[in-house]
N, C-alpha and C positions, 0 to 999 in steps of 0.2 A: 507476571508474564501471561498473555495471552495466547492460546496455542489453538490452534483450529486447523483438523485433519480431514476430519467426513466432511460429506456432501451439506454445502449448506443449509438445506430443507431439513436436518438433524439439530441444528443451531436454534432457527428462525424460520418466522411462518412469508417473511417478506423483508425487502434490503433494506425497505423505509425502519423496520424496527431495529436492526442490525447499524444504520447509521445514526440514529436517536441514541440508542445505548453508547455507543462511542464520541457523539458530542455531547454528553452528559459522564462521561468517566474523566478523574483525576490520578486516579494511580495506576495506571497501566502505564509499566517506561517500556517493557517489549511487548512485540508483537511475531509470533510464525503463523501462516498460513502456507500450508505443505499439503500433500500428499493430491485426496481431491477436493479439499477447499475450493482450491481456486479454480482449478481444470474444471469443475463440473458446475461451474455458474458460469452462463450466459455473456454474454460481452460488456452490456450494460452494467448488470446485475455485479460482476467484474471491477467494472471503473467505479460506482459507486462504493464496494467495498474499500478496494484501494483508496482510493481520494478520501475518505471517512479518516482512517488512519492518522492521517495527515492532521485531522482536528484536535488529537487530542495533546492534551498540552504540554505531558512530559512526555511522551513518547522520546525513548534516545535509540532503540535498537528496531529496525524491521527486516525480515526475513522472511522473502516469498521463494517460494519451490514450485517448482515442476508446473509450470501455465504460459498462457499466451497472455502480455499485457502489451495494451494499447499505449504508447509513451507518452502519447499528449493529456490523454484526459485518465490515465494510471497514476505514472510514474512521477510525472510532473507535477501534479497537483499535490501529489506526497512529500515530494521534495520544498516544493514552494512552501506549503503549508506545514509543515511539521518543524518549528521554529525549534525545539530542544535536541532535533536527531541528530545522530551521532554517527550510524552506522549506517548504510542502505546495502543488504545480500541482496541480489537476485541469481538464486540458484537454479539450472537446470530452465530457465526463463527464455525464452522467442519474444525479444521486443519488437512490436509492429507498429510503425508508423515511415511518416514524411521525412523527409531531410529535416525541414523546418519544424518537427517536432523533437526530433534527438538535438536540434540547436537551443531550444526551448529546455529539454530536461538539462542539459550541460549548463546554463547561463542559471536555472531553479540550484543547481548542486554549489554551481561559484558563489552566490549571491547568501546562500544558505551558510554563517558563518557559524555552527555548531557543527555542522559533517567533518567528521575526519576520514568517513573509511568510505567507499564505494564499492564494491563488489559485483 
């Protein structure tokens, strides 16, 4: 399990190192980022987090708290690409986007045939 609370600058000195490490991990099946992980990165800095997720290859469980995520280039991208997940929480979460982008994470969720649970 990987669990991430503090502010990311506690983690990592940059996202670039934070997404390197996660498309280079095999045994991470969950994932939380809670508390001000996420709330206290950037928008960008944000989506790349998120979307990184999405790389890794068993990931089955992710659970984000308390942030603002962007659905097109977040939520979607996690969904599409995280072929073994199982679970998607988003707790205490303000999803912000288009119509066309909550049409886009809905069609990433159907298409994703390992999700059982949404949240």
């Amino acid at each position: 399990t990987l669990h991430l609370s503090e502010p990311p600058e506690d983690y990592f000195a940059d996202t670039g190192a934070f997404v390197d490490a996660m498309a280079a991990n095999t045994s991470i099946e969950k994932v939380i980022f809670d508390n001000e992980f996420l709330s206290c990165s950037i928008g960008n800095q944000r989506a790349e987090i998120v979307s990184s997720v999405g790389k890794l290859p068993n990931v089955k469980s992710v659970v984000l708290k308390d942030s603002l995520l962007m659905v097109g280039v977040c939520v979607t991208n996690l969904a599409k690409n995280a072929k073994s997940l199982e679970e998607l929480d988003m707790e205490n979460c303000l999803l912000q986007g288009l119509p066309k982008d909550f049409g886009l994470l809905k069609d990433a969720i159907s298409a994703n045939a390992s999700m059982k649970k949404v949240r």
